[in-house]
C-alpha positions, 0 to 999 in steps of 0.5 A: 068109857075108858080102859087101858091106855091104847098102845102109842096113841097117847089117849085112853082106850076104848072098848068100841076100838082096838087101836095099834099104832098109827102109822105116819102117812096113812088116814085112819079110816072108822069103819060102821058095821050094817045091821047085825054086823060086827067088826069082823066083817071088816077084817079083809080090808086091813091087808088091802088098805095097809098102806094108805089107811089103818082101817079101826072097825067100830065094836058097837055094844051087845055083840062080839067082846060086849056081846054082855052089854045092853043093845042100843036101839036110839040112833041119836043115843048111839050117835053120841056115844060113837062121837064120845069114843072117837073124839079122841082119835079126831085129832088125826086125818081120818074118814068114815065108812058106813054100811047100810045101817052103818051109813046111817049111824056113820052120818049121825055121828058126824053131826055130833060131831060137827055140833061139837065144833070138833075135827071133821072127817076127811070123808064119809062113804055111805054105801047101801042107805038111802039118804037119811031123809028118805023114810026106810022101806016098807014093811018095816023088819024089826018088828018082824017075828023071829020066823020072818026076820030070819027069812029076810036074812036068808034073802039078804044073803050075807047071814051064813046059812050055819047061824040061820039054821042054829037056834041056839045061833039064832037066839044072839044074832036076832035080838042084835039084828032087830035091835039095829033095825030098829035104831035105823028105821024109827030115826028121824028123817034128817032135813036136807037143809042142814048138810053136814061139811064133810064130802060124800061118797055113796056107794052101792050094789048094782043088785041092790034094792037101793038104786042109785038114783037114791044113793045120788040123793046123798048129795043133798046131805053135804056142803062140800063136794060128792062122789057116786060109785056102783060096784057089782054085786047085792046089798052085802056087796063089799062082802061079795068083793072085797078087793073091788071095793077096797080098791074103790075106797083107795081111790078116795084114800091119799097116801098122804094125809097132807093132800087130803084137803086138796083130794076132798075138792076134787071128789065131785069130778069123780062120778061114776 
């Protein structure tokens, strides 16, 4: 997909990006949103990571400015078309961070990639997913009527209560949220004998229903090396704390993208 030319960057625009200048020394950090998310909800950590990482949230089809466009509700179709809009923005040091959902769309897209033979990613946080072999929770959400699937977001907790109670509200956020449900929980599990090359650091919510020792499970999916870090708060909990967490992607985050070869083998002493 092409539009105009994004300004500085020398390669076409895209509607999944809104790319400004890269400025020299800072790591371009993608960022895939959870489930029924958008880019917004990465908003906050622009400021707080403005000087180590240009922080490019994802604009996935059939929300915000595409809220016209098909949802998508295959992994491996999303995946690929990820990978097709953010090979030429490769080419540059850069990580990934996903959450929930994110994470594992965030993984499949490295995968592609990786088949492509194209630049890696410095990194990928994956942060509130259980590893991509572990078969998702029961009962599955998506097939949840729309009565329970918005109780399960009340439960949840980062739907504002505005947008539950709103059934005009309703009527655009749950078929995307059960679209991206569905795109996590029909995935193929992914075999743990084909890690990706690329260190991992999986995060996670103390509150969370995915425990550590499943977020720990992650380092089954990398050749490299591989971090764990617990942030208070619930599932959403880059939500509840966003200056916590950004802090925690920064220590993960050179200010040089020189060293980021060097930083990437030291992650397994970072453990928490």
């Amino acid at each position: 997909m092409s539009g105009p030319v994004g300004r500085g960057t020398g390669v076409p625009g895209t509607p999944w990006l809104r790319v400004p200048d890269h400025a020299e020394g800072r790591i371009r950090l993608f960022c895939f949103p959870f489930a029924g998310g958008g880019a917004a909800a990465y908003r906050p950590w622009v400021p707080l990571l403005a000087d180590v990482a240009q922080v490019l949230p994802l604009h996935l089809p059939g929300r915000e400015a595409r809220r016209r466009e098909a949802l998508v509700r295959d992994i491996e179709v999303m995946a690929r078309a990820v990978a097709d809009a953010l090979a030429p923005w490769c080419r540059e040091p850069y990580a990934f961070y996903g959450h929930s959902m994110g994470a594992l769309l965030a993984h499949r897209t490295v995968a592609v990639l990786q088949r492509r033979g194209l630049p890696l990613p410095a990194l990928l946080f994956a942060a509130a997913r259980r590893p991509p072999h572990m078969p998702p929770d029961l009962p599955l959400v998506h097939p949840l009527d729309r009565r329970e699937l918005a109780a399960k977001m009340r439960s949840l907790g980062a739907t504002p209560e505005r947008i539950l109670e709103d059934e005009t509200l309703l009527d655009v956020f749950l078929p995307v949220l059960q679209a991206d449900f569905e795109m996590g929980e029909t995935a193929p599990l992914w075999r743990t004998d084909a890690p990706l090359a690329v260190p991992i650091v999986a995060m996670g919510g103390q509150r969370d229903a995915v425990r550590r020792a499943e977020l720990s499970a992650w380092r089954l999916h990398t050749s490299k090396s591989f971090a764990c870090r617990m942030f208070a708060g619930g599932h959403f909990f880059h939500l509840e704390h966003p200056e916590a967490v950004a802090a925690g992607v920064r220590r993960f985050l050179a200010p040089d993208p020189r060293t980021l070869s060097a930083l990437a083998q030291s992650v397994h002493s970072m453990e928490e």
